[in-house]
C-alpha positions in Angstrom: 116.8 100.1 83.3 118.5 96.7 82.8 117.8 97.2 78.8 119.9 100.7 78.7 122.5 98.7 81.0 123.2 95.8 78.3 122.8 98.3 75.2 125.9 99.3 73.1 126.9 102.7 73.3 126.3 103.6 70.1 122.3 102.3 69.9 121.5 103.1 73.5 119.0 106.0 73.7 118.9 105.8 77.7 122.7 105.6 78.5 122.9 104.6 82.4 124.2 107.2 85.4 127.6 108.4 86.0 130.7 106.7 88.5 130.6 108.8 90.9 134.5 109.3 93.0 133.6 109.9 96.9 136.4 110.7 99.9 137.1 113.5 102.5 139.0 116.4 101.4 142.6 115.6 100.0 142.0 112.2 99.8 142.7 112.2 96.1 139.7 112.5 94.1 141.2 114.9 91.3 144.4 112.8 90.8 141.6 110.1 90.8 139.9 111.6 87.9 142.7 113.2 86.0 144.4 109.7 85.5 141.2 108.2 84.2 140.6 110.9 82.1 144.1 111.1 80.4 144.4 107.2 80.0 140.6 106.3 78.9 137.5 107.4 76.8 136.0 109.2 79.6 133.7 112.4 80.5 134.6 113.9 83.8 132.4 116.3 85.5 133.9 118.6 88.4 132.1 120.1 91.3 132.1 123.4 92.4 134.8 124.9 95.0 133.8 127.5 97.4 136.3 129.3 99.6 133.4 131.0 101.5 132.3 127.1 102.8 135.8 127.1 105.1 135.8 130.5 105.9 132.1 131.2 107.2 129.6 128.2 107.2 127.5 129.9 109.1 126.9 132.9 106.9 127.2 130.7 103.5 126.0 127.3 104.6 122.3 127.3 103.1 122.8 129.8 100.3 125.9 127.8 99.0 124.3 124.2 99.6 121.3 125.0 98.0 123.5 125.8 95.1 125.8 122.6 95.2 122.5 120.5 95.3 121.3 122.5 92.1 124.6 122.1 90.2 124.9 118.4 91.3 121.4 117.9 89.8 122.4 119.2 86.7 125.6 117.1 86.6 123.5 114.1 87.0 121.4 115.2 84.2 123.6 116.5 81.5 124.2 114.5 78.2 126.8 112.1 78.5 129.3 112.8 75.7 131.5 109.6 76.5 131.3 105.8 77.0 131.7 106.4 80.6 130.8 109.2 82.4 132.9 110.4 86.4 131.9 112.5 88.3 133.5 114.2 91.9 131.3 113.3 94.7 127.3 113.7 93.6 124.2 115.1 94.9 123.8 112.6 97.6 126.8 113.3 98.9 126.1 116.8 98.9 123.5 116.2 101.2 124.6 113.1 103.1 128.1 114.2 103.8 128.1 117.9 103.9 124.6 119.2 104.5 124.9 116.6 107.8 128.3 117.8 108.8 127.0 121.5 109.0 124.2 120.4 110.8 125.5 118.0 113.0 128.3 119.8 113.6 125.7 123.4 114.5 126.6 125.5 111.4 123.5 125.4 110.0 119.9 125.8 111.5 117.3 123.1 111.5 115.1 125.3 109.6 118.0 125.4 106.9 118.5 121.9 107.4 114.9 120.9 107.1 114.2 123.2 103.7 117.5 121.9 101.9 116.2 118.2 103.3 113.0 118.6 101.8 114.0 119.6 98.1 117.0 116.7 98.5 113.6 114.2 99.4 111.4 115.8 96.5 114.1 115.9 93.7 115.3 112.1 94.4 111.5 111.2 94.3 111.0 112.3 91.4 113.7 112.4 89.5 115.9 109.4 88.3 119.1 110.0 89.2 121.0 106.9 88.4 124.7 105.9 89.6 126.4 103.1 88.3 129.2 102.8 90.9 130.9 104.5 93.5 134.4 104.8 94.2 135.1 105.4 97.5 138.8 107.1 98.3 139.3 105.5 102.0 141.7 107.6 103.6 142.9 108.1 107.0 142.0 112.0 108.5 145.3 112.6 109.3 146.8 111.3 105.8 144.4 114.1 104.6 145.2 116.9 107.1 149.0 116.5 106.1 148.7 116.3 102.3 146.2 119.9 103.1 149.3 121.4 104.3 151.3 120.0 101.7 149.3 121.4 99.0 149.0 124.6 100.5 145.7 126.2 99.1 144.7 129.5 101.1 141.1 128.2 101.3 141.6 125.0 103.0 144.4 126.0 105.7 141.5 126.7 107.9 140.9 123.5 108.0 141.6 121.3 111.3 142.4 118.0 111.3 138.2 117.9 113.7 136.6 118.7 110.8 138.2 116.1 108.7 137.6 113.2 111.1 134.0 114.6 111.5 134.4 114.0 107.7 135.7 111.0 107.7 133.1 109.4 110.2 130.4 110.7 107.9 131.4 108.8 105.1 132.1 105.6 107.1 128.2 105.6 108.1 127.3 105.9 105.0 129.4 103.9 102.4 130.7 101.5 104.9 128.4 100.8 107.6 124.8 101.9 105.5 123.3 103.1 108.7 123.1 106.7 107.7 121.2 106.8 105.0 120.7 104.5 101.5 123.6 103.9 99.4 122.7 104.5 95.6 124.9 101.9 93.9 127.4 99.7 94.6 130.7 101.0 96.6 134.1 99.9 95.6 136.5 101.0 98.1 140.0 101.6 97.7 142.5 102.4 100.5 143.9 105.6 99.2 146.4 106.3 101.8 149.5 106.0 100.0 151.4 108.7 97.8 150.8 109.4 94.5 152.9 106.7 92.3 151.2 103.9 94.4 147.8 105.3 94.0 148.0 105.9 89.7 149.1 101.7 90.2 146.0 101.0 92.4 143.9 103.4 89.7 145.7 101.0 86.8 144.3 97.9 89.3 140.9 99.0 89.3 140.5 100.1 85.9 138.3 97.5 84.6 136.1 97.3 87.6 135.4 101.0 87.3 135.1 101.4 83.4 133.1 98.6 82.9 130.8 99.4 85.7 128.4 101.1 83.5 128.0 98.1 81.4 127.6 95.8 84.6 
């Protein structure tokens, strides 16, 4: 509410939801959340990796999603233990970005798709699920493809540069454009193309815009 927006910290009962970091794989969400959280009062909140995702999203797709969508949800719900609460990605991009690329993409059947739909519909109905802000790591696909082979993690070199423009075009629709489906707070985008010294100074750029977001 607007009264646990303009509270202080220290008196507000209802603190408001987390920042939520959004981009395609690689395109620098953990360096994102890593500099905020060794330069700032700050909680950060990690998703769950899954090697079985890359590997067989057929076999996995519903069984791991449906577990994403429950761990995001209690993410989103856990005590805030900081001013200012990040978080990597969120359940609606969960189900936006990644339940729609399996789908899209036929990895998963509609029935899947319908059933994990469903709960997504009933638990954002019905439970408040505030975001403050969203950061939005703009990166090119093949910026991301390269820094995947850079990084070298057994997991993701299964990944071809398709799937990250499938990605990419994913988050576009939805952060960008808004024709996809509803954005849940506002979206500050920043081009995260470059390497890593340039990014920490776009990070230092940004900082009050995103720390202050909660307060806004």
């Amino acid at each position: 509410s607007g009264k646990a927006r303009t509270c202080l910290w220290t008196s507000c009962s209802f603190p408001s939801g987390p920042i939520c970091v959004e981009g395609n794989i690689a395109s620098g969400k953990t360096t994102c959340l890593d500099y905020f959280l060794n330069t700032s009062n700050i909680q950060v909140k990690s998703r769950l990796q899954s090697a079985l995702m890359y590997q067989d999203p057929q076999r996995w797709g519903i069984s791991l999603q449906t577990y994403i969508q429950l761990t995001m949800l209690d993410k989103h719900l856990s005590a805030m233990t900081a001013p200012v609460t990040m978080m990597e990605r969120s359940i609606f991009s969960a189900k936006h970005i990644f339940v729609e690329n399996l789908y899209q993409s036929g990895k998963m059947p509609e029935v899947d798709y319908i059933v994990l739909s469903e709960w997504f519909d009933w638990i954002t109905a019905n439970v408040s699920l505030p975001v403050d802000l969203i950061v939005y790591l703009q990166t090119s696909p093949q910026t991301c493809h390269e820094r995947l082979k850079q990084r070298c993690r057994e997991e993701e070199m299964v990944i071809p540069l398709e799937h990250l423009e499938f990605i990419h075009r994913l988050h576009e629709d939805w952060l960008i454009k808004g024709s996809s489906a509803p954005v849940p707070a506002p979206v500050l985008v920043i081009p995260a193309d470059y390497d890593l010294q340039k990014m920490l100074h776009k990070y230092e750029e940004h900082r009050e815009k995103i720390l202050t977001a909660t307060n806004s």
